[in-house]
TORTIDO-765498 format. One record per residue (C-alpha): residue in one letter; z, y, x. Coordinates in steps of 0.25 Angstrom, whole numbers, padded with zeros to 4 digits, always signed. Layout:
REM TORTIDO-765498
AZYX ...
REM end
This chain:
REM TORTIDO-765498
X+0357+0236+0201 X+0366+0248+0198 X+0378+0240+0204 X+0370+0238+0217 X+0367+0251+0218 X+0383+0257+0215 X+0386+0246+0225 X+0375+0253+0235 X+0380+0268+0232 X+0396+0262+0233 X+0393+0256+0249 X+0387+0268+0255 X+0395+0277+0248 X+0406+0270+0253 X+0402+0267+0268 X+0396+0283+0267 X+0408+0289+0264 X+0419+0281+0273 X+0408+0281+0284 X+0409+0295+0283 X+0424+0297+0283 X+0427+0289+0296 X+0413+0294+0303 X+0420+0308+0299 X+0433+0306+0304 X+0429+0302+0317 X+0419+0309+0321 X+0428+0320+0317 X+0439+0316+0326 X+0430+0313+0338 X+0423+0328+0335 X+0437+0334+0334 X+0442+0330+0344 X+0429+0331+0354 X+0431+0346+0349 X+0443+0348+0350 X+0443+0344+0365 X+0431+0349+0369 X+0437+0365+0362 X+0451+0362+0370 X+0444+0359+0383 X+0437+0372+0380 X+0448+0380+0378 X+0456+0375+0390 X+0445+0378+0399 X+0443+0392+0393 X+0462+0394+0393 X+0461+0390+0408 X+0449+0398+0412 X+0454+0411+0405 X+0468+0409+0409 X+0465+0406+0425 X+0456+0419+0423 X+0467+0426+0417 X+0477+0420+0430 X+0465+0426+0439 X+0464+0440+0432 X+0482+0441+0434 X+0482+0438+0449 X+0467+0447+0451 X+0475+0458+0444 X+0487+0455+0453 X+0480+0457+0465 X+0473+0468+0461 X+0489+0475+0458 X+0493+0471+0473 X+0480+0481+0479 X+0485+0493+0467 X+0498+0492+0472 X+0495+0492+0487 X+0487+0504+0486 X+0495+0511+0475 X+0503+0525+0483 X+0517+0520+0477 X+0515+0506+0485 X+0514+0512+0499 X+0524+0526+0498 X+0531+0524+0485 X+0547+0520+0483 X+0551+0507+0480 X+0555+0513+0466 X+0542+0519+0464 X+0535+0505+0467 X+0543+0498+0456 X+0541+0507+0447 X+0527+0507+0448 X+0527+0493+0449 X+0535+0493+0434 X+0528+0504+0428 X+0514+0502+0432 X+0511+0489+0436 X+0522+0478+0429 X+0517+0483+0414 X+0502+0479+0417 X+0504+0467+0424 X+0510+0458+0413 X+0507+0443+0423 X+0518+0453+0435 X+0532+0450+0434 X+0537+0457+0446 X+0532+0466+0457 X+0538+0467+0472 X+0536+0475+0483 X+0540+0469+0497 X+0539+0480+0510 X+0543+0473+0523 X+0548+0459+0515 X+0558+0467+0509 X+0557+0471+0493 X+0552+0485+0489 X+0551+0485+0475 X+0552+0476+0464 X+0551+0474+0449 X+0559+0463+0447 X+0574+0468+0445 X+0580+0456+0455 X+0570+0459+0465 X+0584+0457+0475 X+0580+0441+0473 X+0566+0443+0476 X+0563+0440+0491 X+0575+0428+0488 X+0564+0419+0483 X+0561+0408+0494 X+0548+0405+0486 X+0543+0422+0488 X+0548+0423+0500 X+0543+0410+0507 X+0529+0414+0500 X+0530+0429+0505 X+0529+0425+0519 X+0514+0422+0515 X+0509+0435+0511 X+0504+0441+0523 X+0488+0447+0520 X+0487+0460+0516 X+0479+0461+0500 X+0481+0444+0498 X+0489+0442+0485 X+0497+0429+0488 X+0504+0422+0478 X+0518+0416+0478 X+0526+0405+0468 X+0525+0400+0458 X+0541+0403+0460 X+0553+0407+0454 X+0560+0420+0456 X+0571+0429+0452 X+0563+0442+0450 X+0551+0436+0441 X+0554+0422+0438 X+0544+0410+0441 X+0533+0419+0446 X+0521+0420+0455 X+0521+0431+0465 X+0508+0438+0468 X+0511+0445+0484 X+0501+0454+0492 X+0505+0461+0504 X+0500+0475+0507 X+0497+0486+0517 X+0505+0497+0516 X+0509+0511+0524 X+0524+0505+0526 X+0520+0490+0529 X+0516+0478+0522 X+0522+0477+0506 X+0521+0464+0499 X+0518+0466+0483 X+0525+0454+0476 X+0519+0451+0460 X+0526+0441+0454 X+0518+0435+0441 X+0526+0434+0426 X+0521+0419+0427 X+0525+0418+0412 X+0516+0430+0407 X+0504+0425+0414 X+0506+0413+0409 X+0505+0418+0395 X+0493+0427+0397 X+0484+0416+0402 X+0488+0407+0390 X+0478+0406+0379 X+0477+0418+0367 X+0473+0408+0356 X+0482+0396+0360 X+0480+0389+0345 X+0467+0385+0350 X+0469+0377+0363 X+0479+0369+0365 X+0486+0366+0379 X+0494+0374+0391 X+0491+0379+0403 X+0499+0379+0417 X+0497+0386+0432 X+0497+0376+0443 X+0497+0384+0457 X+0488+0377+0467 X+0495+0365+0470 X+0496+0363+0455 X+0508+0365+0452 X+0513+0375+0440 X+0514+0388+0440 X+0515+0390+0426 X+0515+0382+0413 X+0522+0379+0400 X+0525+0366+0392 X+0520+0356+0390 X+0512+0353+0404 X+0522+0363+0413 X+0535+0367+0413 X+0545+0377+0420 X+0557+0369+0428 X+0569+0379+0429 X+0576+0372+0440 X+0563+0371+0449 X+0560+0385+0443 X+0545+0380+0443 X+0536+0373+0432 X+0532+0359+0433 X+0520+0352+0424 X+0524+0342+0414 X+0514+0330+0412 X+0504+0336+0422 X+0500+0331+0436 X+0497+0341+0446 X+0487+0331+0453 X+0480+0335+0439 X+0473+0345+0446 X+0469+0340+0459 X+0452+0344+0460 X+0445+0354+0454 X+0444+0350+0441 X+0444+0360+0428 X+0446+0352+0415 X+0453+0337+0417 X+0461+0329+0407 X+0474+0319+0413 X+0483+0309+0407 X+0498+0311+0407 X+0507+0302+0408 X+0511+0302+0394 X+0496+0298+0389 X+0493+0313+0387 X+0479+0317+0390 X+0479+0331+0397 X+0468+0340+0398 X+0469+0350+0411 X+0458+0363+0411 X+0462+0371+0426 X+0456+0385+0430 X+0460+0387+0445 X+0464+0400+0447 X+0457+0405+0461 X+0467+0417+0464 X+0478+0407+0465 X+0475+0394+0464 X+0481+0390+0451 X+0477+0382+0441 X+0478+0386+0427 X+0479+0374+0419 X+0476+0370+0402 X+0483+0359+0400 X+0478+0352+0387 X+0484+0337+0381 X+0472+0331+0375 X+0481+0321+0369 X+0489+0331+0360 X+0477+0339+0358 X+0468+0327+0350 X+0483+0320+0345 X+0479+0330+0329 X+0466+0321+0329 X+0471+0308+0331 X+0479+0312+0318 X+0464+0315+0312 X+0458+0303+0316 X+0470+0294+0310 X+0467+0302+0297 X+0453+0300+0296 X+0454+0285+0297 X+0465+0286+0287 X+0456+0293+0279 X+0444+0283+0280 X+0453+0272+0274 X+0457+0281+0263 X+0443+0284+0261 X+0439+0270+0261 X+0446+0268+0247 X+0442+0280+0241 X+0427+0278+0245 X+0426+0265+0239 X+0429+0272+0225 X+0423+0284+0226 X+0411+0277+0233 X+0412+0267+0220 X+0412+0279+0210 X+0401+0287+0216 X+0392+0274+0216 X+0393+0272+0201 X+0395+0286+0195 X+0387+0297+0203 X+0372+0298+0202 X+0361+0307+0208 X+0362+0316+0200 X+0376+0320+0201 X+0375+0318+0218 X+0364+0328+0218 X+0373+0338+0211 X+0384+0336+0219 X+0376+0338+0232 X+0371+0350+0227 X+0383+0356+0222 X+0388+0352+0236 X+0379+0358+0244 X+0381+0371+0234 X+0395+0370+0239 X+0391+0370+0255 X+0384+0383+0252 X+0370+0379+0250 X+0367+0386+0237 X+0351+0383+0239 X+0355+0369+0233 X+0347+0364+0220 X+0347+0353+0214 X+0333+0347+0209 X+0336+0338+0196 X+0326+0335+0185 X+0337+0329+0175 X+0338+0334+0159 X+0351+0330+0159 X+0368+0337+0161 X+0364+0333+0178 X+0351+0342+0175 X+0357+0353+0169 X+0369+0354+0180 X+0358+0354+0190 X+0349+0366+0185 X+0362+0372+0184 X+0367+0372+0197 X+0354+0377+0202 X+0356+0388+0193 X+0370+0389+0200 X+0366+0388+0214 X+0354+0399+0210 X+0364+0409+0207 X+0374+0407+0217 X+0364+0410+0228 X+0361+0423+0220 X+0373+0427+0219 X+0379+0423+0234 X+0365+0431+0237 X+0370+0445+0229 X+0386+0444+0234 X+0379+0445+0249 X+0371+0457+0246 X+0385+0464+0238 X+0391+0461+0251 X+0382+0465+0261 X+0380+0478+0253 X+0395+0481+0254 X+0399+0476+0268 X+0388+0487+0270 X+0395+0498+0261 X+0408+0493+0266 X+0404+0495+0280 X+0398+0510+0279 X+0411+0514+0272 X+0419+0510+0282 X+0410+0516+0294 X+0411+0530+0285 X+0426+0529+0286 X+0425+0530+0300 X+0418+0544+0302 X+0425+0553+0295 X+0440+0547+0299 X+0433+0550+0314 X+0426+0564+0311 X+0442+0568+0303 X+0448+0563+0318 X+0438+0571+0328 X+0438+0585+0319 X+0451+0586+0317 X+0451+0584+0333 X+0441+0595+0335 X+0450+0605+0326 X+0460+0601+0334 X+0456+0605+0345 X+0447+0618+0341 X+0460+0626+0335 X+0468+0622+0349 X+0456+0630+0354 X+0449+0619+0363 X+0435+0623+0359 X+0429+0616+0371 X+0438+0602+0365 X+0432+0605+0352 X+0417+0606+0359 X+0422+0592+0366 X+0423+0587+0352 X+0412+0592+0344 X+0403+0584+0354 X+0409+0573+0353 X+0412+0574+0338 X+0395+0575+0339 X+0393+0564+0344 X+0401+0556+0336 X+0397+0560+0323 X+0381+0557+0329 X+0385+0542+0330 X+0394+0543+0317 X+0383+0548+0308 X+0371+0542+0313 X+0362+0536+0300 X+0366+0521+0305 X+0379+0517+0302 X+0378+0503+0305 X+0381+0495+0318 X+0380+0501+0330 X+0380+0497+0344 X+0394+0496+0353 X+0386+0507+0363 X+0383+0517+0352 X+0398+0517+0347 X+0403+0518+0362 X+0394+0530+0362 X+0400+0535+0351 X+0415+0530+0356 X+0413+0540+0366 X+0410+0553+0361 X+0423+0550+0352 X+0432+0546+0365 X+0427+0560+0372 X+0432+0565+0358 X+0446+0558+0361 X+0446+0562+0376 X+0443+0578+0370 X+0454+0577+0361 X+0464+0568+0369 X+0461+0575+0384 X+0468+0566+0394 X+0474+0556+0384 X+0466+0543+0387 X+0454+0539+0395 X+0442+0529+0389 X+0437+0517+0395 X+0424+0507+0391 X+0422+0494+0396 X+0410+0489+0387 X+0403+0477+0389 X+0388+0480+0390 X+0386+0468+0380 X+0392+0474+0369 X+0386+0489+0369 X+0375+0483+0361 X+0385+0476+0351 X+0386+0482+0337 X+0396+0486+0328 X+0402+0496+0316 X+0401+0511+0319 X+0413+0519+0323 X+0420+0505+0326 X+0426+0510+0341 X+0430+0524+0339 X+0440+0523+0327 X+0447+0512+0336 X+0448+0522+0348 X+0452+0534+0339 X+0463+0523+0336 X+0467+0522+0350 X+0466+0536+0354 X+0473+0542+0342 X+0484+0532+0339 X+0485+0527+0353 X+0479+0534+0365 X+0483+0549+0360 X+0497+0546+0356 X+0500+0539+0367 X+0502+0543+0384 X+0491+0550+0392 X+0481+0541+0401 X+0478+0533+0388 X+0466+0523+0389 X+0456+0518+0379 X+0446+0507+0383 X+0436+0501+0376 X+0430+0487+0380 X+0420+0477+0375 X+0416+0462+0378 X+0406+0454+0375 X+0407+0438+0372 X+0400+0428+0366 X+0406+0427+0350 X+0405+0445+0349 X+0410+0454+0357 X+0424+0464+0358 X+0430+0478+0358 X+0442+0481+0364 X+0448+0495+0363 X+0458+0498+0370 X+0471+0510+0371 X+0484+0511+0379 X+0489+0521+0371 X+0502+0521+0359 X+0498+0507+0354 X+0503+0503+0342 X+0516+0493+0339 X+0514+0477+0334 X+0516+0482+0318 X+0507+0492+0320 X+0496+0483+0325 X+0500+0473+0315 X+0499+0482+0304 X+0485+0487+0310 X+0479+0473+0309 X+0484+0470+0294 X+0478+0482+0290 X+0465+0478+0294 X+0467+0463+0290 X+0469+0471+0277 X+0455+0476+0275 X+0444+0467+0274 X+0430+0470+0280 X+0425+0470+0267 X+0437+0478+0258 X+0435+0488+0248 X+0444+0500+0253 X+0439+0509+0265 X+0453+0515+0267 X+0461+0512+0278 X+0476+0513+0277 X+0478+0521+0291 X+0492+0525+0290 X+0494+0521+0306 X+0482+0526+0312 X+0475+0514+0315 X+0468+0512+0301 X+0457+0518+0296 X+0449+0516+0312 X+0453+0501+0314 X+0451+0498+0299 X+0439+0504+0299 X+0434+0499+0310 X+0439+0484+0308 X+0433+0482+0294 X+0420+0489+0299 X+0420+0477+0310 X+0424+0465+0300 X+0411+0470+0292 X+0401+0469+0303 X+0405+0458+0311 X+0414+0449+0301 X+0423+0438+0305 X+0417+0440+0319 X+0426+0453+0321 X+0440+0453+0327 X+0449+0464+0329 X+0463+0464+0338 X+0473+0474+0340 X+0483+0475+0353 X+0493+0486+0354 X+0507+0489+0359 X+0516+0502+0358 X+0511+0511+0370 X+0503+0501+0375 X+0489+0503+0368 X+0481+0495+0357 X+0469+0486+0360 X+0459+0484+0350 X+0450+0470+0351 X+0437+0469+0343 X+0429+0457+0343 X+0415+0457+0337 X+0408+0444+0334 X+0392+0442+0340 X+0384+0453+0329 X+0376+0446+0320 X+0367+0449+0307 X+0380+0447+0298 X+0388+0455+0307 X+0381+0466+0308 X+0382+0473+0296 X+0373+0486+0295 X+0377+0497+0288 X+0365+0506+0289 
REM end
């Protein structure tokens, strides 16, 4: 009777557990890769869209430049020096997609950026296609073509009015930088490339593997992709290449000027690391084939009940559920290691239920502290402005101030120190900002652009101003007149963002960097309230970073973006508030 029944516990332990292994292995294959197409596709839609929305935004931009320019005083009276200047000075450095601007008066060139604009009108491609620009305000578009003064470009022309005749205003685009700029910002997670195709789908663009620039053409070719691909209207297709390769193509058709931008994805190579997996899991079935057959033998004559309930207790123990008992009415060594592990289970949940009130209770401490830290570093600041200013004798400066001091110390020392709303410390943003605009008469001016679905958002007190005391002292002050300082929000479905904004001193990539290992440097949670602030930029942005990591956790992230003389940005993204995040200090 006991061998049948060793023989019965040896079968379905045996069909159990290779059943389970091959059933595993496969349906994770087939679940991967589902998955993993389904997420690509995704992503390709989304890099098109984004990218063609990005090529609309350039060429919009464009367009708007060709009226600026038409109606600017130095376009319709100014030298022909005066014009490239302008067109160096002021316009070239915002326009990062231009490569070169020309100005043509009577089909002859006026002005230029290009230092071999001599060979400029030489091109048969420009010249033919010039012939075509005849309406006043209609951007037309020319090439894509080589030429001596920008390379291969495509030239953006608009022909306007003006006192002295009709002037032609030639754009050629860096076909090289736009290209970059519409490529992905998190290319580990997609895989594929992208091309332009003009509107006879042919490429204007591209890069290996599925385009490629011919040098004695001095035009790019595709490699392993059929222009009749893209005959219809068709969004998202998959083709076969010659070479047995399966191709999926996801296009966004540009409506400015008719091109086509292009993910290109090879299905094949994408799924080519599971075909390695599934190998591997029938490998592994046929190794588990053998060891089943022992371990199934060995559990069928040696384990008991007893033991198993153990076991699965002590398991579900290990997966976190500490609720677990086990009921066992035995006198016996298996008794006594049951009663205790209740015992043990009893006092772990105790104990876990004590180490989250500690915590709680200190996250709490921590987070007053660090908020305390905050006003008197901005009361020190503001005083010493108001002396300042009173032994100058500019007693109607110091009036200015004390007003504003007023109304910042009402919101600094209301009884509630906990979260507030994103509209209560805007209010409180701009009594300091008239402060700054008092102290700092004609040295920047502020701008807001505040989507209305975050003013209700909450965070930390005192998190906005010690970021824009930042950028006034240590970039807006030091820096040229005419600075500017903006502040902008955005609301999305995962949380919501801050950007603040300067295009004062900046700061240099080691300063930055040092900056963010600083911060990395002080947990949420640390013991020490000091700040080391040895290059101006501590005790605010540390302060303020460690009071955000407490209240919104691993949903909080903070970027910084700076360059010598050309201002910092500051990013910060907020998960969605919930009752985790919002830690109340009252």
């Amino acid at each position: 009777m006991k061998r049948r029944i060793a023989v019965k516990v040896f079968i379905i332990t045996f069909v159990m557990v290779e059943s389970i292994i091959l059933i595993l292995g496969y349906r994770y294959y087939r679940h991967s890769s589902a998955s993993l197409l389904d997420a690509q596709y995704e992503y390709a839609s989304q890099i098109a869209n984004k990218s063609n929305d990005y090529l609309k935004i350039t060429l919009e931009h464009i367009r708007n430049l060709f009226i600026t320019i038409g109606a600017d005083s130095r376009f319709q009276s100014g030298s022909s020096e005066e014009i490239i200047d302008w067109f160096n000075d002021s316009l070239l450095p915002y326009l990062p997609n231009v490569y070169n601007i020309h100005l043509l008066e009577q089909g002859s060139l006026s002005a230029s950026t290009s230092y071999v604009q001599w060979a400029l009108l030489d091109n048969p491609v420009l010249a033919k296609e010039m012939e075509q620009v005849r309406l006043n305000g209609t951007v037309y578009w020319i090439g894509p073509y080589f030429s001596i003064a920008s390379n291969y470009t495509v030239t953006a022309a608009m022909k306007l009015p003006s006192a002295g005749g009709d002037k032609l205003i030639l754009l050629d685009l860096y076909l090289d930088r736009l290209y970059e700029s519409m490529l992905p910002q998190a290319p580990n997670q997609v895989s594929g490339e992208f091309v332009l195709l003009d509107a006879q789908h042919q490429p204007v663009f591209g890069r290996p593997p599925f385009a490629q620039y011919d040098v004695f053409n001095k035009s790019y070719r595709l490699n392993g992709v059929e222009t009749g691909w893209f005959e219809g209207g068709w969004r998202q297709a998959e083709r076969q290449t010659a070479a047995g390769h399966s191709l999926v193509l996801t296009r966004a058709t540009n409506p400015i000027v008719g091109w086509d931008v292009v993910w290109i994805l090879d299905k094949t190579a994408l799924l080519q690391p599971l075909q390695k997996t599934l190998s591997f899991t029938w490998a592994l079935g046929l190794v588990s084939l053998l060891l089943s057959v022992g371990m199934a033998y060995t559990i069928s004559l040696l384990i008991s009940r007893p033991v198993r309930v153990i076991a699965d207790s002590m398991s579900a123990v290990s997966a976190g559920r500490l609720d677990t008992s086990i009921r066992m009415n035995r006198q016996d060594e298996l008794g006594l290691l049951a009663t205790h592990f209740n015992r043990m289970t009893t006092r772990i949940r105790e104990l876990i239920a004590d180490l989250k009130d500690t915590e709680k209770q200190k996250q709490l401490s921590d987070m007053l502290a660090l908020q305390a830290q905050i006003k008197p570093h901005f009361l020190f600041n503001t005083l010493n402005t108001i002396s300042m200013a009173a032994r100058t004798g500019e007693y109607a400066k110091v009036d200015q101030l004390i007003s504003f001091l007023t109304a910042q110390l009402d919101y600094s020392l209301k009884a509630n120190p906990g979260p507030v709303t994103l509209r209560e410390e805007i209010g409180a943003l701009e009594s300091y900002i008239h402060l700054m605009k008092v102290r700092y008469p004609d040295k920047f001016t502020f701008h807001m652009d505040l989507d209305p679905l975050t003013m209700e958002r909450r965070l930390p007190k005192f998190v906005l101003q010690p970021l824009v005391e930042n950028s006034i002292f240590h970039g807006l002050a030091s820096s040229h007149a005419n600075g500017v300082l903006f502040i902008g929000t955005t609301s999305g479905p995962d949380g919501w963002d801050i950007m603040i904004e300067d295009n004062g001193r900046g700061m240099t990539e080691d300063v930055r960097m040092e900056i963010e290992k600083r911060l990395a440097r002080h947990p949420a949670y640390g013991p020490s309230l000091t700040e080391d602030s040895s290059n101006g930029h501590g005790i605010g942005l540390s302060n303020v970073h460690r009071r955000l990591q407490m209240m919104f956790g691993g949903g909080y992230e903070l970027q910084i973006e700076s360059a010598p003389d050309e201002g910092t940005r500051i990013l910060i993204h907020l998960g969605v508030e919930t009752d985790e995040t919002n830690l109340d200090c009252g």
